[in-house]
C-alpha positions as CSV (number, residue, x, y, z in Angstrom):
1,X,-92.3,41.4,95.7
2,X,-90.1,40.1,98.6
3,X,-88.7,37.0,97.4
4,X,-86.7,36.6,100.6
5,X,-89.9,36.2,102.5
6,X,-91.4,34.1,99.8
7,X,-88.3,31.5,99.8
8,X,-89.2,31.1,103.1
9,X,-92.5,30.4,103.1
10,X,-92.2,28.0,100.8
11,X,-89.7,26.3,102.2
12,X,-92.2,24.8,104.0
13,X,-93.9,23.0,101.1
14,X,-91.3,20.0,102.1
15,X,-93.3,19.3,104.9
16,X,-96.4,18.8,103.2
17,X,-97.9,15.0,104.0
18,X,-96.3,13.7,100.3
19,X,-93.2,15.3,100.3
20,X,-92.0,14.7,104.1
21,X,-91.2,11.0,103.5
22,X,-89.4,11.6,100.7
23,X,-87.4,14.0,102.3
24,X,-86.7,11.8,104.9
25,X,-85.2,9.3,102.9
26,X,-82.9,11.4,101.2
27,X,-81.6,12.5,104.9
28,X,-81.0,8.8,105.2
29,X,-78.7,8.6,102.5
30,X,-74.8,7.6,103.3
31,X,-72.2,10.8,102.4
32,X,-70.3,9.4,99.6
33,X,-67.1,10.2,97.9
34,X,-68.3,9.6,93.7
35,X,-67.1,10.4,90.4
36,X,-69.8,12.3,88.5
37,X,-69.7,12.6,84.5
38,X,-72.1,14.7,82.3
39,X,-73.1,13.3,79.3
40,X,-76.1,12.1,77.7
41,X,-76.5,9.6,80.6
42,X,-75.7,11.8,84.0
43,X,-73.5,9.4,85.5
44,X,-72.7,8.8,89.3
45,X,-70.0,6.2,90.7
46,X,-69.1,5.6,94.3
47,X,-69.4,2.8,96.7
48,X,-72.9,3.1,97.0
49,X,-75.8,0.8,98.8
50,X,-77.2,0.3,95.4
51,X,-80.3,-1.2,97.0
52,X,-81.3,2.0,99.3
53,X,-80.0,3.8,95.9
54,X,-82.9,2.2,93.7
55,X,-85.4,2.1,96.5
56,X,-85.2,5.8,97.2
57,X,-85.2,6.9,93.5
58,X,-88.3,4.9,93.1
59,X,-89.8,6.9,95.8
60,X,-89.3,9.9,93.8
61,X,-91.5,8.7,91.0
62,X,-92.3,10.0,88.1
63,X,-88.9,10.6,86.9
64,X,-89.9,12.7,83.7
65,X,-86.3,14.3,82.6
66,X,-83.3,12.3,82.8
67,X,-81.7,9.7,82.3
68,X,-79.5,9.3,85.0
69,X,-77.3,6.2,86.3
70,X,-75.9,6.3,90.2
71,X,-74.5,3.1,90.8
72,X,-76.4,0.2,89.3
73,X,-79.5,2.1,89.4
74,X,-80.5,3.5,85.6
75,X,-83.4,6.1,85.6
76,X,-84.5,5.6,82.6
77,X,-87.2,8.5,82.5
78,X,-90.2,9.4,79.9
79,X,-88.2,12.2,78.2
80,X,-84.9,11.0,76.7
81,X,-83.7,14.7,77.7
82,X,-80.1,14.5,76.0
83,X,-82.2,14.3,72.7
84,X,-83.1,18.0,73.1
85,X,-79.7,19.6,75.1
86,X,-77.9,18.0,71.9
87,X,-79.9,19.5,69.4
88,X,-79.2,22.6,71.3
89,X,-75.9,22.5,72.4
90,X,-74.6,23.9,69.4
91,X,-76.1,26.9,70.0
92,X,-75.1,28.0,73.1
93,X,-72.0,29.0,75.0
94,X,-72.3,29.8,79.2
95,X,-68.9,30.4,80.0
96,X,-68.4,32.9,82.8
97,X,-72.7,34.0,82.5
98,X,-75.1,34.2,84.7
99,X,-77.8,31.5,83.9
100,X,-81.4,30.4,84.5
101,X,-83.2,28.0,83.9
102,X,-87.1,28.0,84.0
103,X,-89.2,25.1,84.4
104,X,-86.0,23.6,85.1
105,X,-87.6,19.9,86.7
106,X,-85.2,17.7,88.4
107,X,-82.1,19.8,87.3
108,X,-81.1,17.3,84.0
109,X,-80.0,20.1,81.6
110,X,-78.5,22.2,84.4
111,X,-76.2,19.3,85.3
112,X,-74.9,19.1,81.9
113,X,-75.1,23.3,81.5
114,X,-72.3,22.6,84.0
115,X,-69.4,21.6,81.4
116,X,-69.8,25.4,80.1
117,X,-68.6,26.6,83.2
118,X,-71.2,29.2,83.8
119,X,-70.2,32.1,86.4
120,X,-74.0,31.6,88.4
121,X,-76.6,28.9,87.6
122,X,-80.1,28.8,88.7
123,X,-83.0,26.4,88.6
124,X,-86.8,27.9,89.0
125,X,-89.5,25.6,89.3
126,X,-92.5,25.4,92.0
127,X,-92.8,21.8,92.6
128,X,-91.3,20.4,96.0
129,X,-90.8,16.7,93.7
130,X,-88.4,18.3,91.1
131,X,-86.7,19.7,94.1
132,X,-86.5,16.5,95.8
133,X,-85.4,14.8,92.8
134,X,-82.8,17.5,92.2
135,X,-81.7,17.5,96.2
136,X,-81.3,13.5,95.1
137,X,-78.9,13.6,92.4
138,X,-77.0,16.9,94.0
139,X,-76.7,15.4,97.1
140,X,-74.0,13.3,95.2
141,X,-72.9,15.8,92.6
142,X,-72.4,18.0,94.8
143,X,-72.4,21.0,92.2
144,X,-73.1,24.3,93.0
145,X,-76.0,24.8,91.1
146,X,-78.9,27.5,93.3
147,X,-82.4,25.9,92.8
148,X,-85.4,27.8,93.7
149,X,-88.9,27.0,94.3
150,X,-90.2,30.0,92.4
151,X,-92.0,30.3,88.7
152,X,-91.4,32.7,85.7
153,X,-93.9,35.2,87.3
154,X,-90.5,35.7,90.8
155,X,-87.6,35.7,87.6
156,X,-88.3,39.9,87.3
157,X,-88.3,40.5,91.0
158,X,-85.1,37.8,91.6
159,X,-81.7,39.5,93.2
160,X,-80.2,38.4,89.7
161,X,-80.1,39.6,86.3
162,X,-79.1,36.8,83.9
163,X,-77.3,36.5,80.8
164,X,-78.8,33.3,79.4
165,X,-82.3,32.3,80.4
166,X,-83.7,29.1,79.2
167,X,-87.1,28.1,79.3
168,X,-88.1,24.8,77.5
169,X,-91.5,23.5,77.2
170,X,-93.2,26.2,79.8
171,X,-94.8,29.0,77.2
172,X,-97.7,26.4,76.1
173,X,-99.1,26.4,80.0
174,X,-99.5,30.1,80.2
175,X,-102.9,31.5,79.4
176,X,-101.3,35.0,78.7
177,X,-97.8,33.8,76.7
178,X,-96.8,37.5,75.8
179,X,-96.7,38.7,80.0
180,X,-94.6,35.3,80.3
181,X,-92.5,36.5,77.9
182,X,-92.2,40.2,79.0
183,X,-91.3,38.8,82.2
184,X,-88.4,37.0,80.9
185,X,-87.3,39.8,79.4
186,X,-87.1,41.7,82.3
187,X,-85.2,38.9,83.9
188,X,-82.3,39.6,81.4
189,X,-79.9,42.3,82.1
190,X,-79.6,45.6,80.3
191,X,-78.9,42.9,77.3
192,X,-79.0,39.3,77.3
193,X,-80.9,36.3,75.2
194,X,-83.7,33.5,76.2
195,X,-83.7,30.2,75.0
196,X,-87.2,29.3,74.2
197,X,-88.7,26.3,72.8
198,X,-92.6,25.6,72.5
199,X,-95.3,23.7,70.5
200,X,-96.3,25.5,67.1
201,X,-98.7,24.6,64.0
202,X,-97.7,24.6,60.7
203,X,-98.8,27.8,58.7
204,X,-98.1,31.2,57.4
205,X,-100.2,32.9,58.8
206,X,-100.7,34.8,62.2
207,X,-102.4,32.5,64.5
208,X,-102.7,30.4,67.3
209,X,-104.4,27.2,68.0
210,X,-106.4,27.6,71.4
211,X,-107.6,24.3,72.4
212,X,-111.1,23.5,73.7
213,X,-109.9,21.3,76.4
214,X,-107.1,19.6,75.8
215,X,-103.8,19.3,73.6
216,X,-102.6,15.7,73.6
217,X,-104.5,15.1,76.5
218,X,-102.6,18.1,78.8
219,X,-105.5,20.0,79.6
220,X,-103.6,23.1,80.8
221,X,-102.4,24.3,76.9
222,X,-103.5,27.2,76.0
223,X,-102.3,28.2,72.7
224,X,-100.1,26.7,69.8
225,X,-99.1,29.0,67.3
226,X,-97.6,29.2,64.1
227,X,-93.8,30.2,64.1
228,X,-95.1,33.6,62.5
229,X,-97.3,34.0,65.3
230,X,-94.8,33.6,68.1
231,X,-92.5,35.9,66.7
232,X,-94.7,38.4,67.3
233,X,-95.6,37.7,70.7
234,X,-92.0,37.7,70.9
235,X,-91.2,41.6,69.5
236,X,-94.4,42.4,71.8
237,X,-92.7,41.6,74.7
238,X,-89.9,43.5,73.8
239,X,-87.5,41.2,72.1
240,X,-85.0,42.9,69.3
241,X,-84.4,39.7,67.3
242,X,-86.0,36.5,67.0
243,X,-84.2,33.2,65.6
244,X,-85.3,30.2,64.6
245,X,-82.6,27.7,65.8
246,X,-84.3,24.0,65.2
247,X,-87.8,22.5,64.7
248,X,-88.5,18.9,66.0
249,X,-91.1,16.6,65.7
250,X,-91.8,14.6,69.6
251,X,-91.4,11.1,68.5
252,X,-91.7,7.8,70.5
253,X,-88.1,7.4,70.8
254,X,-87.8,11.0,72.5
255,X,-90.6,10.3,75.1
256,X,-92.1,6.9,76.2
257,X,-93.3,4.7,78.9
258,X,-90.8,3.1,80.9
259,X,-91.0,1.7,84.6
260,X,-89.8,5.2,86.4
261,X,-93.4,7.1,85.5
262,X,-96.8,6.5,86.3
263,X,-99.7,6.8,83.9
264,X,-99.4,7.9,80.2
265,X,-97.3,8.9,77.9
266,X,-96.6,9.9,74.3
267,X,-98.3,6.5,72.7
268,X,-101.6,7.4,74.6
269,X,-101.6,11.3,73.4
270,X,-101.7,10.4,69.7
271,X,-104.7,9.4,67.5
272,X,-104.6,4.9,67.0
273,X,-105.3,5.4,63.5
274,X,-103.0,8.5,62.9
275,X,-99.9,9.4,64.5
276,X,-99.7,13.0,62.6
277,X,-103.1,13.9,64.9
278,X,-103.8,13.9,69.0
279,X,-106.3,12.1,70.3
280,X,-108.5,15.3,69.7
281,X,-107.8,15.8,66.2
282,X,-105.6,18.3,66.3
283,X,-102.2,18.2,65.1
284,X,-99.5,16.0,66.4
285,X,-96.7,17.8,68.8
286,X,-93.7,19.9,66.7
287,X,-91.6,21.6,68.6
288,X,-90.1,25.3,67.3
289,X,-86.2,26.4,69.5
290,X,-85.9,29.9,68.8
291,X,-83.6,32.2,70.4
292,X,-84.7,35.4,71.7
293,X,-82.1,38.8,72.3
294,X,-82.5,41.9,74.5
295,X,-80.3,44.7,73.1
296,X,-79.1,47.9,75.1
297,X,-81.4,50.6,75.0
């Protein structure tokens, strides 16, 4: 697969008739000297317009990973992101690795990623939006961080190996999860480890949910298994070790309405009568982190 070509081409996705304004405005934007800190809030001071600041964000709707503050404008976005780098954090250290992050959105986790120092860091995620919203908040940051309009499918083909790939919330879209996986293994070096997190049931047993439609009302889940289940998609792809790091239930607190995202949320995907259920009757979201190693051969 030439990748180089493929960069190219879709460069041009930023031209398309709903992306071109939005790329406009950020061309618009003053060059401003700001402070930038990375903490739950990602935080950006300067003398800014904060008027073109908040109108251009709001172009950029939905905002679904953040929060972020520029000025006197607080994206305040579905997912309360910090909830899940914190319950991470702990588990991870990126000093001096290569690093990539998969399904990586508007860039919120690879902002903070940055207090670890990593030696490379790169972003992969199709959607010209997420780029724009990332070109929006770097264009201030100014960090270094390499993002790519490619999906899981380019990551064995990239001119990198990585150290430490992390994919959050991307296995539950793919209608074959083990070739996902396999190709994040072949995205590590000779050794390496994958940060994976992903719905799963409750249960002993080895199996999977596979919804008949939907999965609190996102139509493009596939399967949710048990934690016993994964695991062995896991070893199938290749994967010496598998380790359960955290499990989470999605609450309202986590992710939630709020004036930076259009349509649904959370609230909406649940069952009125019984929050443990969707709206389908299956059960409500849990969320497994595991961590995934690729030993030398």
């Amino acid at each position: 697969m030439d990748i180089k070509s493929l960069r190219e081409e879709r460069k041009k996705w930023m031209t398309w008739k709903n992306i071109a304004p939005l790329r406009e405005a950020l061309e618009n934007l003053e060059d401003v000297q700001c402070e930038v800190s990375y903490d739950d809030v990602v935080k950006i001071s300067g003398e800014f317009d904060d008027k073109k600041i908040y109108d251009t964000a709001k172009l950029l709707m939905p905002w679904r990973k953040g929060p972020f503050l520029i000025g006197e404008t607080y994206i305040d976005s579905e997912w309360k992101s910090n909830i899940k780098y914190n319950l991470l954090r702990k588990h991870f250290d990126l000093k001096n690795k290569r690093v990539a992050d998969i399904g990586c959105n508007n860039g919120y986790y690879m902002f903070r990623m940055q207090e670890d120092e990593p030696k490379l860091l790169v972003g992969f995620d199709p959607s010209p939006l997420y780029k724009t919203q990332f070109d929006f908040i770097n264009h201030f940051a100014k960090s270094d961080i390499v993002y790519e309009l490619l999906g899981v499918e380019h990551l064995e083909f990239y001119e990198e190996k990585f150290d430490t790939i992390f994919c959050l919330g991307v296995l539950y879209h793919r209608s074959d999860p083990v070739a996902m996986l396999k190709s994040l293994y072949r995205g590590l070096d000779k050794e390496g480890e994958v940060i994976l997190d992903t719905f799963y049931i409750d249960g002993d047993e080895e199996m999977a949910l596979c919804p008949e439609s939907s999965y609190s009302k996102i139509p493009n889940i596939y399967f949710v298994p048990t934690i016993k289940a994964l695991e062995n998609w896991c070893k199938r792809a290749g994967f010496s070790a598998f380790e359960v790091l955290e499990t989470s239930k999605t609450d309202a607190d986590e992710q939630r309405k709020t004036e930076w995202i259009e349509g649904q949320s959370l609230e909406d995907f649940l069952d009125t009568n019984d929050s443990s259920k969707t709206v389908e009757g299956y059960p409500a979201p849990q969320r497994v982190y595991v961590r995934l190693i690729k030993d030398k051969k």
